[in-house]
N, CA, C and O atoms as a GROMACS GRO file, in nm:
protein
  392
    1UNK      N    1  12.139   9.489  10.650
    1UNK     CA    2  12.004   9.447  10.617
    1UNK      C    3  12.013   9.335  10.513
    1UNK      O    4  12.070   9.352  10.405
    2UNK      N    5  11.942   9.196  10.557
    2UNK     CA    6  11.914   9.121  10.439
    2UNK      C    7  11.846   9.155  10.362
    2UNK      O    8  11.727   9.150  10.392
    3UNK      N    9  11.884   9.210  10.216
    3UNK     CA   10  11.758   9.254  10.150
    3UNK      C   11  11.670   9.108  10.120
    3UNK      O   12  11.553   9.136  10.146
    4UNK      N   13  11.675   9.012  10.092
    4UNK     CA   14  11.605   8.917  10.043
    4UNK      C   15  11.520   8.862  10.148
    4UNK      O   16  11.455   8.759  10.133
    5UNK      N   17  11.523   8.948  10.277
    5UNK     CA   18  11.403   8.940  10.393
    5UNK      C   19  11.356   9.082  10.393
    5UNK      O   20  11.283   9.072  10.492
    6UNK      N   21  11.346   9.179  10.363
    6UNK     CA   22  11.272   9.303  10.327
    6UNK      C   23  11.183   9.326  10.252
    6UNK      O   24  11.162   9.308  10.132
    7UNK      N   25  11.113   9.382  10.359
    7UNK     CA   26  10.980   9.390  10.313
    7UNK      C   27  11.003   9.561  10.169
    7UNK      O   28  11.054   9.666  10.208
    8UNK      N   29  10.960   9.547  10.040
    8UNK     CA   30  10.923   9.616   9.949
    8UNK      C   31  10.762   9.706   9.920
    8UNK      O   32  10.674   9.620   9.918
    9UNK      N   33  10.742   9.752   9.912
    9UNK     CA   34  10.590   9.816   9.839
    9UNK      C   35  10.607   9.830   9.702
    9UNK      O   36  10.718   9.834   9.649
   10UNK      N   37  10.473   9.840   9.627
   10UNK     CA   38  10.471   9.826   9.473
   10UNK      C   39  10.381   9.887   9.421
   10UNK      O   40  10.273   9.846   9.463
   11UNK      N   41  10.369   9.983   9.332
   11UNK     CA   42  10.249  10.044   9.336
   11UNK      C   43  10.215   9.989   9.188
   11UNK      O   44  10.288   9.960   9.093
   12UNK      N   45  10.024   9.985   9.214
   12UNK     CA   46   9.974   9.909   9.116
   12UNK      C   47  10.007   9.929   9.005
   12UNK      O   48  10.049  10.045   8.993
   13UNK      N   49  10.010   9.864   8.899
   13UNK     CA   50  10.068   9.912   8.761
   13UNK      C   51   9.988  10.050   8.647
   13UNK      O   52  10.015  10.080   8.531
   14UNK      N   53   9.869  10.115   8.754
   14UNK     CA   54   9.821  10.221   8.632
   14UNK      C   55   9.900  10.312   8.700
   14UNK      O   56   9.917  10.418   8.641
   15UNK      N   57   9.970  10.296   8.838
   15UNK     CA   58  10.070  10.376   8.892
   15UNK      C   59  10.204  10.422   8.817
   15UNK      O   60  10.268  10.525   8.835
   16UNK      N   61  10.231  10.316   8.728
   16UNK     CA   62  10.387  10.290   8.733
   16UNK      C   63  10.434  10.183   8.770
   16UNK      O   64  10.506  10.126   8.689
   17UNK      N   65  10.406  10.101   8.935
   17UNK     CA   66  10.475   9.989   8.936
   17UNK      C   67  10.579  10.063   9.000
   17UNK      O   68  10.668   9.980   8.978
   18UNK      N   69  10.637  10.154   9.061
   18UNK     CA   70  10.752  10.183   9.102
   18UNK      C   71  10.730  10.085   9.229
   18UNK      O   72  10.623  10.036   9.266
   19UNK      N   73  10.888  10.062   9.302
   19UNK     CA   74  10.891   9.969   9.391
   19UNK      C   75  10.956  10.080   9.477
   19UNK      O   76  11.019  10.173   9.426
   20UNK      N   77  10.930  10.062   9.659
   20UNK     CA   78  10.968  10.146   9.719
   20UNK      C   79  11.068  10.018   9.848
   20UNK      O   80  11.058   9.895   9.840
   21UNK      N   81  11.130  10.072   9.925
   21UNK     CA   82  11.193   9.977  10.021
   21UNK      C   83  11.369   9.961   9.975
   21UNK      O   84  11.405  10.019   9.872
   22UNK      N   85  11.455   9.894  10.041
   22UNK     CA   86  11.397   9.790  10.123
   22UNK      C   87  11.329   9.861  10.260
   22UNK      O   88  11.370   9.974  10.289
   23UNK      N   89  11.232   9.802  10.340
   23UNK     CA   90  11.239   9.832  10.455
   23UNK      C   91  11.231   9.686  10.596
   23UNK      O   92  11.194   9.572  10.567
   24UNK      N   93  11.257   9.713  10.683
   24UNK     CA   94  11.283   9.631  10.801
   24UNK      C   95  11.329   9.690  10.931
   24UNK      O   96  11.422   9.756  10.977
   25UNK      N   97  11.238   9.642  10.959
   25UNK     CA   98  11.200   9.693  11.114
   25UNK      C   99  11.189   9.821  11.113
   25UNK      O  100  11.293   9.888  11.119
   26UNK      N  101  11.051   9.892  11.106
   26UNK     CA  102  11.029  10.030  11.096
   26UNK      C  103  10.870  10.021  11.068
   26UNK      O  104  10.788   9.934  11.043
   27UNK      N  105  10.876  10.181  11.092
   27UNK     CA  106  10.736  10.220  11.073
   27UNK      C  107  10.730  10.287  10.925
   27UNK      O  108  10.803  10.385  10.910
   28UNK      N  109  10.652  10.244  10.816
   28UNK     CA  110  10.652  10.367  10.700
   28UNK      C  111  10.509  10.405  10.728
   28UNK      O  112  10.405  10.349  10.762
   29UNK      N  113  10.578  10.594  10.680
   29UNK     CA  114  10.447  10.686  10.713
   29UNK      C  115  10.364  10.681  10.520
   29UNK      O  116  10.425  10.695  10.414
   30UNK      N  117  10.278  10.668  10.531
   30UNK     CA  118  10.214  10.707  10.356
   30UNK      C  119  10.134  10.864  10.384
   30UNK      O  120  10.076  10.896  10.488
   31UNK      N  121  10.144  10.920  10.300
   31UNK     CA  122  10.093  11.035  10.300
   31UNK      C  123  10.174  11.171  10.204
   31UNK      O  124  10.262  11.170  10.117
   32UNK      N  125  10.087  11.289  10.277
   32UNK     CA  126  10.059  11.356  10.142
   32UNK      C  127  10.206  11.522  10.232
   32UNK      O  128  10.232  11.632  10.182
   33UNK      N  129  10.248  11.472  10.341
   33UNK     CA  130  10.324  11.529  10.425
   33UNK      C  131  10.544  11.517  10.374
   33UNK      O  132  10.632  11.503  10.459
   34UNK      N  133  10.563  11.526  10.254
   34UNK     CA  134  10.746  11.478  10.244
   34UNK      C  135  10.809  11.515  10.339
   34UNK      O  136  10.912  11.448  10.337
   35UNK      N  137  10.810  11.587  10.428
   35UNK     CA  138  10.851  11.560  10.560
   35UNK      C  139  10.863  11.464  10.705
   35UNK      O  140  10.946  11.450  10.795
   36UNK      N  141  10.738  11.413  10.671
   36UNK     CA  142  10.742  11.306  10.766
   36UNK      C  143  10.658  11.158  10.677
   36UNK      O  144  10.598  11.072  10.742
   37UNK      N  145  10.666  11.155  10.562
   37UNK     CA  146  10.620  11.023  10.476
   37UNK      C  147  10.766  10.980  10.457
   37UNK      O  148  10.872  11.042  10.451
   38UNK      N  149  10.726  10.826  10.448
   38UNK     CA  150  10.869  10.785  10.350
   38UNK      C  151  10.823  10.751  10.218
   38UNK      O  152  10.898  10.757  10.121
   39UNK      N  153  10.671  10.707  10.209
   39UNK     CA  154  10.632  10.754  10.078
   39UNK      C  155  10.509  10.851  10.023
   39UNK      O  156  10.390  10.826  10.046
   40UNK      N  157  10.551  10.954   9.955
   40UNK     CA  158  10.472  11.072   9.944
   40UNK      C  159  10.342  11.058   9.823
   40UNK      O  160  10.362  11.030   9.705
   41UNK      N  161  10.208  11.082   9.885
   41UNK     CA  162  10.112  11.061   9.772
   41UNK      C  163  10.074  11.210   9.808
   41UNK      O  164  10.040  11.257   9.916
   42UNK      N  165  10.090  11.275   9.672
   42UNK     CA  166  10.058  11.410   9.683
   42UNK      C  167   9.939  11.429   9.546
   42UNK      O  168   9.954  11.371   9.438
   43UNK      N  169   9.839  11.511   9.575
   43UNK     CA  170   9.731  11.536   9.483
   43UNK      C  171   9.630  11.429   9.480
   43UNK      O  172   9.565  11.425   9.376
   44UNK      N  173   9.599  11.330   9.582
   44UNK     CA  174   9.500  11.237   9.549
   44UNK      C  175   9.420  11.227   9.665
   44UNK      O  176   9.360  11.123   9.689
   45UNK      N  177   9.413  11.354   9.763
   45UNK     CA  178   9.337  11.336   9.854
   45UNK      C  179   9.389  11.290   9.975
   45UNK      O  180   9.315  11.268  10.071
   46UNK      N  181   9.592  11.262   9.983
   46UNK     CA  182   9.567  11.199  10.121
   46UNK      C  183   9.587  11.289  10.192
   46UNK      O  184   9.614  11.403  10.154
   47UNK      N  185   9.574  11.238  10.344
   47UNK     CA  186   9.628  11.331  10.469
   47UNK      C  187   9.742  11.367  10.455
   47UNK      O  188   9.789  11.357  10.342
   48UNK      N  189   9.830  11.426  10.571
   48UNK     CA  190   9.955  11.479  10.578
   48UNK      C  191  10.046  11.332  10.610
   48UNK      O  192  10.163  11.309  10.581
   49UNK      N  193   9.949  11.244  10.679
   49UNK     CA  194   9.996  11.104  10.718
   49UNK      C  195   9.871  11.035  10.785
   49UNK      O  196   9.814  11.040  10.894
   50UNK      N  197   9.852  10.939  10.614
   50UNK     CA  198   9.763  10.907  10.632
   50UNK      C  199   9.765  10.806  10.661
   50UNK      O  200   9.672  10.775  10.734
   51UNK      N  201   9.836  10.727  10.636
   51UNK     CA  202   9.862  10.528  10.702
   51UNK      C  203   9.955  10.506  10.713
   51UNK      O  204  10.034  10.556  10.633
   52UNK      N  205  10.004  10.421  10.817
   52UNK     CA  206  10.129  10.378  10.860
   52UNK      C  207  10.150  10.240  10.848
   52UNK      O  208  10.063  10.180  10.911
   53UNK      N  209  10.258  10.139  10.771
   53UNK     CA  210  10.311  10.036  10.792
   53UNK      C  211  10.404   9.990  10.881
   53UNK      O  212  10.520  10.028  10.871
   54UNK      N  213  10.352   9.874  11.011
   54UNK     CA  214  10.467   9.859  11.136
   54UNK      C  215  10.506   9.742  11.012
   54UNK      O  216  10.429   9.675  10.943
   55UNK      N  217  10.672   9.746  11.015
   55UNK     CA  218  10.712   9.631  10.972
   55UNK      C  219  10.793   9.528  11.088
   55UNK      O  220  10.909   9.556  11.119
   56UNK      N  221  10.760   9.471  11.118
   56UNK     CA  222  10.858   9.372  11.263
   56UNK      C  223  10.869   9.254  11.200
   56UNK      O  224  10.772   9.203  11.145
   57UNK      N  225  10.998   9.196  11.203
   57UNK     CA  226  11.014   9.061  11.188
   57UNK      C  227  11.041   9.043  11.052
   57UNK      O  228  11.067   9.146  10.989
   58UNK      N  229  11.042   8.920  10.981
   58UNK     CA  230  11.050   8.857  10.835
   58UNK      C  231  10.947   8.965  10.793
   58UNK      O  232  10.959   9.080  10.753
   59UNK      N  233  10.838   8.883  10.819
   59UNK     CA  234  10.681   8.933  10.786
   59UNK      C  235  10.560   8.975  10.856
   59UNK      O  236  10.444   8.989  10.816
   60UNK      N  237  10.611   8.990  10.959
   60UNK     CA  238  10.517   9.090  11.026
   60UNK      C  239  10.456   9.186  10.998
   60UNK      O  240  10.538   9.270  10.964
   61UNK      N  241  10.338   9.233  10.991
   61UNK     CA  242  10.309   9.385  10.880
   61UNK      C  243  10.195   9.416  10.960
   61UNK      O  244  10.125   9.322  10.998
   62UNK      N  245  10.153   9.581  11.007
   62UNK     CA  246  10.069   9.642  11.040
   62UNK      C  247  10.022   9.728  10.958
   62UNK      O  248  10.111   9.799  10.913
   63UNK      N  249   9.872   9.762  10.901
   63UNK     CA  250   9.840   9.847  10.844
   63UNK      C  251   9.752   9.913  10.945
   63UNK      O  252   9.649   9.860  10.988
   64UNK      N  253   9.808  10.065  10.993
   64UNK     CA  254   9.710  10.119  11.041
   64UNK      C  255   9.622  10.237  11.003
   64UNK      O  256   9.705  10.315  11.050
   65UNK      N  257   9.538  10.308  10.963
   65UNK     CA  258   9.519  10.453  10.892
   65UNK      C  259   9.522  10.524  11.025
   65UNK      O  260   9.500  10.482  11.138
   66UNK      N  261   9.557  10.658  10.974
   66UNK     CA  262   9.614  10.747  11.091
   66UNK      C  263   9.558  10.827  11.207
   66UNK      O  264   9.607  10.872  11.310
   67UNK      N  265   9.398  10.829  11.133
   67UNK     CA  266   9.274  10.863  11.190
   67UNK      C  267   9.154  10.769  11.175
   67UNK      O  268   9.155  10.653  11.135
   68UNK      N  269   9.054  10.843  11.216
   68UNK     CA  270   8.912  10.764  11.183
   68UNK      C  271   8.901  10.820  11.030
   68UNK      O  272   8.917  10.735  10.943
   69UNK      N  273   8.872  10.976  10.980
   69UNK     CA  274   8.865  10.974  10.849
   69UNK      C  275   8.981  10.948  10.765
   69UNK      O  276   8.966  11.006  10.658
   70UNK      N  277   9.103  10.875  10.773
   70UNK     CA  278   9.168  10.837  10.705
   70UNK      C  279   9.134  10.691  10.635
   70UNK      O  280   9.169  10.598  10.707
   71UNK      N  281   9.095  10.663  10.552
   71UNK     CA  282   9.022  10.601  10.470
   71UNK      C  283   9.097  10.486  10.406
   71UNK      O  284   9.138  10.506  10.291
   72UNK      N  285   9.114  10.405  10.445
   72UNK     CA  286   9.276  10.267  10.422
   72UNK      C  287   9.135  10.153  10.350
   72UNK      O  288   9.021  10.154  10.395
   73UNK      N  289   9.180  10.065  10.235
   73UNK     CA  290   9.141   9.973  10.212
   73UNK      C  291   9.209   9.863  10.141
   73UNK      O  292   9.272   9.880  10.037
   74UNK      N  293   9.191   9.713  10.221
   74UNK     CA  294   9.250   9.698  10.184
   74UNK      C  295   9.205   9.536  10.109
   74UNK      O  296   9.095   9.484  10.126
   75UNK      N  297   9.289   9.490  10.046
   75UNK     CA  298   9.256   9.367   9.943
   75UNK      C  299   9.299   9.233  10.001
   75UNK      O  300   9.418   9.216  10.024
   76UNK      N  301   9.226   9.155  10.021
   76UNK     CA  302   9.308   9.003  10.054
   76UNK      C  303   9.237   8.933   9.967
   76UNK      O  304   9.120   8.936   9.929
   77UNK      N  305   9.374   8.843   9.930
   77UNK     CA  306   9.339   8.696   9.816
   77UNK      C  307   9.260   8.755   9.721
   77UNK      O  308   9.157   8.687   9.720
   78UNK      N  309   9.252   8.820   9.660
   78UNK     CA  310   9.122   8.907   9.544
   78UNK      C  311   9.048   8.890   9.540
   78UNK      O  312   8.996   8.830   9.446
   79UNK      N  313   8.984   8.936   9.652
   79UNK     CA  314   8.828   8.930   9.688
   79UNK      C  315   8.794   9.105   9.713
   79UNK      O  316   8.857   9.208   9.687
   80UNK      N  317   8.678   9.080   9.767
   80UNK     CA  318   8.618   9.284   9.752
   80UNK      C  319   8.718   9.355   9.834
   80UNK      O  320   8.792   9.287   9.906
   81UNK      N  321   8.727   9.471   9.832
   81UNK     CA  322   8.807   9.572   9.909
   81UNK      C  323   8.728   9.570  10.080
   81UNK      O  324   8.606   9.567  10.096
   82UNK      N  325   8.804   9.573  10.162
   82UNK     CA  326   8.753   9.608  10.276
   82UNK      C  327   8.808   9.736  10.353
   82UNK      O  328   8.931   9.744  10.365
   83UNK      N  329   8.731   9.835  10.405
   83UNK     CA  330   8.775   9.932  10.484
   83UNK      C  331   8.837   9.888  10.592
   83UNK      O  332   8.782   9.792  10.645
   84UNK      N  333   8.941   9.930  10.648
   84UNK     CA  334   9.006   9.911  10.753
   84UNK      C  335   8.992  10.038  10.884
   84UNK      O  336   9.017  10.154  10.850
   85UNK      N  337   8.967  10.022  10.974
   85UNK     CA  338   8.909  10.124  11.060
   85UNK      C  339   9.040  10.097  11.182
   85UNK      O  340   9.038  10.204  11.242
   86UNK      N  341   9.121  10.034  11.230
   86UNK     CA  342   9.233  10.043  11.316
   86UNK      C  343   9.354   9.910  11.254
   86UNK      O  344   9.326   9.848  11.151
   87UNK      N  345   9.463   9.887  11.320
   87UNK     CA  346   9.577   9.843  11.322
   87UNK      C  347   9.527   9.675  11.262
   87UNK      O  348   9.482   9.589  11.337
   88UNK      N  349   9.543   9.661  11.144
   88UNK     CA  350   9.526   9.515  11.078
   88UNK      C  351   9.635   9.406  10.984
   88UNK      O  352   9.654   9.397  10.863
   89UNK      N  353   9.684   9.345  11.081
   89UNK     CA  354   9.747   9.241  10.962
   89UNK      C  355   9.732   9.212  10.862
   89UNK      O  356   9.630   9.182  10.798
   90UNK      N  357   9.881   9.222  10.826
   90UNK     CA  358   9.867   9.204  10.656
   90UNK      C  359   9.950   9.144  10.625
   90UNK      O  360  10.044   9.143  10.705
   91UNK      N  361   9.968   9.058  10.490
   91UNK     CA  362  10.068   8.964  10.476
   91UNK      C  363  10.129   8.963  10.303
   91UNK      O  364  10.057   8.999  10.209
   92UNK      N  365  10.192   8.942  10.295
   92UNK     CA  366  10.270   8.921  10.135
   92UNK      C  367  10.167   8.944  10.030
   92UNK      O  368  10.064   8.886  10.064
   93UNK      N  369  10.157   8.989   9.945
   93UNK     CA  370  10.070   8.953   9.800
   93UNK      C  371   9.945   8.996   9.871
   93UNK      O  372   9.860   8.909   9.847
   94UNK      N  373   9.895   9.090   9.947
   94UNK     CA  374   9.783   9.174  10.007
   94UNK      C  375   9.794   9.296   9.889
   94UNK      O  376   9.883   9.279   9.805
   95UNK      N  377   9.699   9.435   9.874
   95UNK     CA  378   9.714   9.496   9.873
   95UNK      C  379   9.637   9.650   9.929
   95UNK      O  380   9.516   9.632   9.914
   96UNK      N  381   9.650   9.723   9.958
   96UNK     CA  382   9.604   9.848   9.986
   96UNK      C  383   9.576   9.972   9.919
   96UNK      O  384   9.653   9.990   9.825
   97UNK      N  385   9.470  10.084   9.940
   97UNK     CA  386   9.487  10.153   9.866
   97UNK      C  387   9.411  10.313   9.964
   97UNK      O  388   9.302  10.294  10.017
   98UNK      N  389   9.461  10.422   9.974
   98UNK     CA  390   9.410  10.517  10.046
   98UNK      C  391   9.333  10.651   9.941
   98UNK      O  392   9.280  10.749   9.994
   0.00000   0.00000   0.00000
């Protein structure tokens, strides 16, 4: 794996800021499931698997939420949050939040 083409996650800084990855070419599960997440949000309300990242390519990126009430939003260029309701491109310096 090139890491310096891997795609990373970052969680906002009242998080911590921990960095998760590398990843490439894969699906990451988010959710509240350590069995089948690769990253686990436990106590904040999510599903067992609640959104999934397709990663393909350099930069290819899918954000999908896992259901209809799975509740994905997400940020472009810092402007308002938008709900995401199925499979939406996403690109570098985006962010999300479930």
């Amino acid at each position: 794996m090139d890491h310096a083409k891997a795609t990373y996650l970052r969680l906002s800084p009242e998080f911590g800021e921990a960095r998760f990855g590398p990843y490439e070419n894969c699906e990451i599960r988010i959710g509240s499931d350590g069995s089948n997440c690769a990253i686990l949000i436990a106590d904040f309300g999510a599903l067992p698997i609640h959104a999934k990242l397709t990663v393909s390519g350099e930069r290819d990126l899918i954000l999908t939420p896992s259901e209809r009430s799975a509740e994905v939003f997400l940020w472009r260029d810092n402007k308002r949050p938008e709900l995401i309701h199925g499979p939406t491109a996403v690109k570098a310096g985006d962010a999300f939040s479930i």
